[in-house]
N, C-alpha and C positions, 0 to 999 in steps of 0.2 A: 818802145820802138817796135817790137816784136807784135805786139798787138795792132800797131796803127799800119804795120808792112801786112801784115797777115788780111786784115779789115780790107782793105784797098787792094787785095786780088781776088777779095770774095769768099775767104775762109774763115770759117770760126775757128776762136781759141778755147780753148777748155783748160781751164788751169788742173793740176795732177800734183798732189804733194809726193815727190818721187823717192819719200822715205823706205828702204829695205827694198827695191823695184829693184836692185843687182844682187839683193841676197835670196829674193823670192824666183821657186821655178817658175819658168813658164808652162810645164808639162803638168806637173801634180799643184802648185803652188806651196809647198815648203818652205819655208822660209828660215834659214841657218846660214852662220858667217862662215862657216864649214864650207859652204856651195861657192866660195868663192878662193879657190887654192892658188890661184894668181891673179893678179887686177886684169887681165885676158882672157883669162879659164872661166868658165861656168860648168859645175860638173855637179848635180843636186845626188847629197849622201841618201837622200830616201829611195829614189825611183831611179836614179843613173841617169836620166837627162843627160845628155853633154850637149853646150852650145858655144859662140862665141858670146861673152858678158856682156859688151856692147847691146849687142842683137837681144839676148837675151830679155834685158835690162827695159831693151828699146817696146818690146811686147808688151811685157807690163804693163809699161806707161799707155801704151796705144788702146790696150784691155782697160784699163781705169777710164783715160777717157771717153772711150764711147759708152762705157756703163752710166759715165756722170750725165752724159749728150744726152741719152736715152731719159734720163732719171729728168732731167730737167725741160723736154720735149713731153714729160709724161703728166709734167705737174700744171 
């Protein structure tokens, strides 16, 4: 469904396996169950990043897919 509503506005999908995306910073990218001291909180024990997890989480994801967009635009 996500894909045929996404298609028919004219966007592409990029699929992102969003394994450790809420335990990985967005700043350093660390990645520790440490960095996440509430299911709210993002706070990374290496570098101090503080964010909201969500947001956090939500970078990641948006960083993976366009590295994937790029990678398969390159091939």
């Amino acid at each position: 469904m996500l894909r045929a509503k996404a298609e028919s506005a004219g966007r592409v999908v990029v699929e992102v396996n969003a394994r450790h995306t809420s335990q990985r910073c967005a700043a350093c990218g660390h990645v520790a169950e440490e960095n996440r001291p509430t299911q709210a909180e993002f706070c990374c024990v290496m570098c101090g990043h503080t964010a909201d997890a969500d947001e956090n989480a939500a970078v990641n994801i948006l960083r993976t897919g366009l590295a994937r967009q790029a990678e398969a635009q390159a091939a």
